[in-house]
C-alpha positions in Angstrom: 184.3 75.7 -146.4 183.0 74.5 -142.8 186.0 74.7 -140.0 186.2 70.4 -140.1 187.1 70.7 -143.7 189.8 73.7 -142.7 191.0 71.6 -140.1 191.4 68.7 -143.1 193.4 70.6 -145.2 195.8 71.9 -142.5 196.8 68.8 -141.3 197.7 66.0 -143.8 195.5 62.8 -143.7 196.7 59.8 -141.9 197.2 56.6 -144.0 193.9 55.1 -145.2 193.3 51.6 -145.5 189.6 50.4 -147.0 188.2 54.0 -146.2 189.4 53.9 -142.6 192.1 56.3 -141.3 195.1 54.5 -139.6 197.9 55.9 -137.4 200.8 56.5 -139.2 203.6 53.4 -137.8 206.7 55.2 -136.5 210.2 54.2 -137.2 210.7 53.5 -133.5 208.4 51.0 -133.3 209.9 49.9 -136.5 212.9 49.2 -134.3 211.5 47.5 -131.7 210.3 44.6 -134.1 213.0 44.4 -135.3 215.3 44.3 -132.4 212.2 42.0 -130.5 212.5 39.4 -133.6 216.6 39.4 -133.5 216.9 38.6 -130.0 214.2 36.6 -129.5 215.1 34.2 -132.4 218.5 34.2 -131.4 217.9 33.1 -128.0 215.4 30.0 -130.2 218.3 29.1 -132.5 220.1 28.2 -129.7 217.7 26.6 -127.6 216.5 24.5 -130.8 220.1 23.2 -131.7 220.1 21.7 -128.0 217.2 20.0 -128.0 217.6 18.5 -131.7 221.2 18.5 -131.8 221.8 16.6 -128.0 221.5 13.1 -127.7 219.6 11.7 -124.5 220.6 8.8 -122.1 222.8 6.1 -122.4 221.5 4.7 -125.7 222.0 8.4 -127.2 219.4 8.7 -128.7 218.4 11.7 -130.5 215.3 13.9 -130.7 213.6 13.5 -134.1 209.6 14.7 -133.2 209.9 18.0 -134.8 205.6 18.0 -135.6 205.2 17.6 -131.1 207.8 20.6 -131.1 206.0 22.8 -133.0 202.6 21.3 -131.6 204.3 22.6 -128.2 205.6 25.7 -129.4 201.9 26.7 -131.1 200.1 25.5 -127.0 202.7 28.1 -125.7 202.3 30.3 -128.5 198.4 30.6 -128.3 198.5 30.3 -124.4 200.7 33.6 -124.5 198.8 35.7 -126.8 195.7 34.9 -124.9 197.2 36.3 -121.5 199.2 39.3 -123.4 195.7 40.3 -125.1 193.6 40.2 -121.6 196.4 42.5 -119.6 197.2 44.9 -122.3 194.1 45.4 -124.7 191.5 43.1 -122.8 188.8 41.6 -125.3 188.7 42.7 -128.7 186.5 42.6 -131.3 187.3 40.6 -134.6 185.5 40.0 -137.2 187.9 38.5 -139.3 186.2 34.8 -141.0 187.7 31.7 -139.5 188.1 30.3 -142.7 190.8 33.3 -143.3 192.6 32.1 -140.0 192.4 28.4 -141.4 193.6 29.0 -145.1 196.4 31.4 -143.8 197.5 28.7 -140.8 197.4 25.5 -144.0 200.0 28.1 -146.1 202.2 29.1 -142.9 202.2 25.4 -141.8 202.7 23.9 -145.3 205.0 26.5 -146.1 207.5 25.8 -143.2 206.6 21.5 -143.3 207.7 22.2 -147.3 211.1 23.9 -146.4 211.9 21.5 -143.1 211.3 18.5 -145.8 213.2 19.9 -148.3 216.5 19.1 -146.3 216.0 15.4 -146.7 217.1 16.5 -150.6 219.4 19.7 -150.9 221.9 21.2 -148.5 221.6 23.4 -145.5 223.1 26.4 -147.4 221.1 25.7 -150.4 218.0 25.7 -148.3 218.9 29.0 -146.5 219.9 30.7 -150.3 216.3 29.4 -151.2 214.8 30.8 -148.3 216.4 34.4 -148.4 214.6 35.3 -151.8 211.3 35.5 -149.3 210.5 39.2 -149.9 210.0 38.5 -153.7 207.2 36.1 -153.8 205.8 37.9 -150.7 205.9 41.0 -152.8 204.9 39.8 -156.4 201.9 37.6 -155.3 200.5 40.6 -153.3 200.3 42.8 -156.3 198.6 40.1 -158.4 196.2 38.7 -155.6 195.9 41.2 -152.9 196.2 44.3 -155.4 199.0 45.9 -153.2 200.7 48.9 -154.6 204.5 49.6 -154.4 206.5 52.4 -155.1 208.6 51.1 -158.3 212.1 51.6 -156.5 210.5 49.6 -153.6 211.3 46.2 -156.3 215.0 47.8 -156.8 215.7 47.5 -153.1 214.1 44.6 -152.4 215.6 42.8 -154.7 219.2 44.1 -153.7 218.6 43.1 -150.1 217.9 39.7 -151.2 220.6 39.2 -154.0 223.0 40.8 -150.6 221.5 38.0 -148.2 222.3 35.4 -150.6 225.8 36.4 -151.7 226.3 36.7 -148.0 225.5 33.3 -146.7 225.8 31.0 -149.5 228.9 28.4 -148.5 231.0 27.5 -151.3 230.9 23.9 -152.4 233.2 21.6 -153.8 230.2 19.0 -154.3 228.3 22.0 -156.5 231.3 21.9 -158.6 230.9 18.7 -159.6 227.7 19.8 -161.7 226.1 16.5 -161.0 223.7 17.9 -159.3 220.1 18.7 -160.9 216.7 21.0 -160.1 214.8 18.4 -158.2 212.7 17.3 -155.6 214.3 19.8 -153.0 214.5 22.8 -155.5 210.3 21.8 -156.0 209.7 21.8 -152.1 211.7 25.2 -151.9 209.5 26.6 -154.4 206.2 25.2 -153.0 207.6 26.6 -149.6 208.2 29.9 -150.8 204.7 30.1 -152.8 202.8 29.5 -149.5 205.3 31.9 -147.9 203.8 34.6 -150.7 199.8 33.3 -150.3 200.3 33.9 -146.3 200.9 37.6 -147.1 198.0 37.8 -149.3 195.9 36.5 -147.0 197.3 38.4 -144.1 197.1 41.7 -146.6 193.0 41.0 -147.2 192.9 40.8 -143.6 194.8 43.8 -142.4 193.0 45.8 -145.6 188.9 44.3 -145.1 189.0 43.8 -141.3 191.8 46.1 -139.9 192.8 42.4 -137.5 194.5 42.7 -134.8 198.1 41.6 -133.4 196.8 39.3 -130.5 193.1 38.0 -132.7 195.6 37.1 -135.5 198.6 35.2 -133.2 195.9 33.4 -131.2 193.8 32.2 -133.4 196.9 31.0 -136.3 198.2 28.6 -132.9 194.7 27.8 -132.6 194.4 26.2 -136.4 198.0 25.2 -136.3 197.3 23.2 -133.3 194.4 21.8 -135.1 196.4 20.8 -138.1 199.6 19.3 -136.3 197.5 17.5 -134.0 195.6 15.7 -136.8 199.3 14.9 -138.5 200.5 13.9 -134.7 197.9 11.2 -135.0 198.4 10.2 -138.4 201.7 9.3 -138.7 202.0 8.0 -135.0 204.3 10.9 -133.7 202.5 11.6 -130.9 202.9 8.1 -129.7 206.5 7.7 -130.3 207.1 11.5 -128.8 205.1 10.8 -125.3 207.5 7.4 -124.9 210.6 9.9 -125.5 209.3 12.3 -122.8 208.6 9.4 -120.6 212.1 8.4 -120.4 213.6 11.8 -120.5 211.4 14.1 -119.0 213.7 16.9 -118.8 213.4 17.5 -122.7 209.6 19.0 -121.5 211.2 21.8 -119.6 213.5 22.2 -123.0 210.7 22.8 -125.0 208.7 25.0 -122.8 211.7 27.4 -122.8 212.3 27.3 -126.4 208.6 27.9 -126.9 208.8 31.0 -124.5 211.2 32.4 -126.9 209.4 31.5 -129.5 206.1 33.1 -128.0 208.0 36.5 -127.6 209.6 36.5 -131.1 206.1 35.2 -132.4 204.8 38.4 -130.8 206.8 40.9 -132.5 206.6 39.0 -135.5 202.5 39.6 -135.5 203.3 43.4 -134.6 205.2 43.9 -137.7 202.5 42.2 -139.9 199.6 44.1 -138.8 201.6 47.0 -138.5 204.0 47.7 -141.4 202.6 44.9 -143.2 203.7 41.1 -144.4 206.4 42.3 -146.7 208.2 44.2 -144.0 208.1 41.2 -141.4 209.5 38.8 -144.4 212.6 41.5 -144.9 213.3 41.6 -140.7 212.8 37.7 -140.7 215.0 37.5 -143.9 217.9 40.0 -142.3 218.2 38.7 -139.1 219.7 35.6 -140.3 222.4 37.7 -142.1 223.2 40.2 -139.0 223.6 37.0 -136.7 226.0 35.5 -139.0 227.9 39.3 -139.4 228.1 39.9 -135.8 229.5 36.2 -135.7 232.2 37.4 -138.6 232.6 40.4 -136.7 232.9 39.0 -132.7 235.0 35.8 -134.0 237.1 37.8 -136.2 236.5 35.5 -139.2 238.0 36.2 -142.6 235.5 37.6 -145.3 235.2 36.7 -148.8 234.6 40.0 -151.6 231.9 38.1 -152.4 230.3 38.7 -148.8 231.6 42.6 -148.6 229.7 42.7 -152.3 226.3 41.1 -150.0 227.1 43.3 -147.2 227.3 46.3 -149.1 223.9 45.5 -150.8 222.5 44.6 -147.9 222.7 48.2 -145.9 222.7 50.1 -149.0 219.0 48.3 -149.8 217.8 48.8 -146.0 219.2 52.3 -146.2 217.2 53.1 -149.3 214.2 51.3 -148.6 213.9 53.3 -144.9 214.4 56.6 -146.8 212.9 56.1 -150.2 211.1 52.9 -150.4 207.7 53.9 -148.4 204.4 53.9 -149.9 202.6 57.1 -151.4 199.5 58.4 -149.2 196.7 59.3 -150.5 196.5 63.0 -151.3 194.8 65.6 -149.1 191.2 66.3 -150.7 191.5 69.9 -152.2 189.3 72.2 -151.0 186.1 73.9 -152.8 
């Protein structure tokens, strides 16, 4: 046996992806993502409510050009990936096919167009319940399309994060009792919504797995197509018209949305670590949790009364997370044996 392959078998492989050795991601940086996504969102929410919640002049009117906010937020977006990637890594090489960037950008887009438009025919909590099943379709259409491999308990605490999420932040209502409600065209745009949520991991898995892409080549060029796509639909439906008026009058709402899309920018960035680092599932379980530890630090700060219902979700919650950190990894390969 030569002294490379002695050298093999005394230290254990790194994680291999495609034939090509990977660092091992550590649970620090695990952190950091999540932390970087919490706050940074937090900060958003905020800054979003203001600028759609406020109303503007003496007319009081009210800002309804959601497609120029997130044609903003993608400029920012793109603009801050481009100047993060030239001061930290500098160029890299990707050789990732545009026509990846573009189908993964029409899911992400459609996806969150699907689940903003679905609130014209369900409720906000219904929405958010809908939403916080993410990690499922994430998880079951990467097995059947991108041939991902989970450890079988992985489904087990998955699924008892999200049935935790769910229990925690659904809102009671009298109008559900009524049971004059029915499954549809809401329930069909959540659905659509959270099938494009799944194909976005597939196509982000293929890219991680065939072309090992990049945090910055991935952020930059998803703006790119998104500002592509929202630009053609800012044209189409005359948005872009009525949105430059707004601005005209109140100019202020620019510096508004510039803020918000800093925020958005940062929490973007930590977002597209966690994807090309732990992977597409892990990002939809931080994105899908951070809703729920907003709300429980606001039970906790404002001293709000809790439901069993919500100590059942709560419980599931950390007991799911806890798992999932200790248990829930996937297998490496195994060290080749010697001969």
């Amino acid at each position: 046996m030569s002294v490379s392959q002695e050298k093999l078998v005394e230290n254990p492989m790194p994680k291999v992806e495609m034939g090509k050795p990977v660092a091992e991601p550590s649970n620090k940086k695990l952190l950091v993502c999540f932390f970087g996504v919490f706050f940074s969102f937090l900060v958003y929410g905020f800054l979003q409510e203001n600028i759609t919640k406020s109303t503007y002049g003496e007319a009081k009117e009210r800002f309804v050009y959601t497609l120029a906010l997130v044609f903003v937020q993608c400029i920012v977006n793109a603009l801050f990936a481009k100047t993060a990637q030239a001061v930290t890594t500098g160029k890299v090489e990707d050789t990732t096919p545009h026509s990846w960037y573009a189908a993964m950008t029409v899911c992400y887009v459609g996806a969150m167009l699907a689940s903003n438009h679905s609130l014209q025919f369900v409720s906000y909590p219904t929405q958010v319940v809908g939403k916080s099943v993410k990690p499922i379709p994430v998880m079951l259409l990467g097995v059947l399309l991108a041939r991902k491999r989970y450890p079988l308990q992985k489904y087990l605490f998955v699924a008892m994060i999200v049935a935790g999420v769910a229990l925690f932040i659904y809102k009671d209502s009298k109008a559900a009792a009524a049971g004059d409600h029915v499954f549809g065209m809401g329930e069909m745009l959540l659905l659509l919504s959270l099938t494009l949520d799944g194909l976005t991991g597939v196509v982000q898995e293929h890219m991680r797995a065939e072309h090992r892409t990049s945090m910055y080549p991935m952020m930059i060029n998803a703006n790119v197509w998104s500002i592509f796509y929202l630009g053609i639909a800012l044209l189409l439906t005359g948005e872009g018209v009525a949105f430059t008026a707004f601005a005209m009058r109140y100019p202020h709402v620019l510096l508004q949305m510039v803020a918000f899309s800093c925020c958005s920018a940062v929490g973007q960035n930590f977002i597209f670590m966690t994807v090309t680092t732990f992977g597409p599932l892990m990002c939809s379980i931080i994105t899908t949790t951070r809703k729920f530890f907003t709300i429980l630090g606001s039970v906790i700060i404002f001293q709000h009364p809790m439901l069993a219902r919500q100590w059942l979700g709560t419980g599931l919650v950390f007991a799911g997370l806890g798992m999932d950190s200790v248990y829930g990894k996937e297998k490496k390969p195994p060290a080749p044996k010697s001969t």
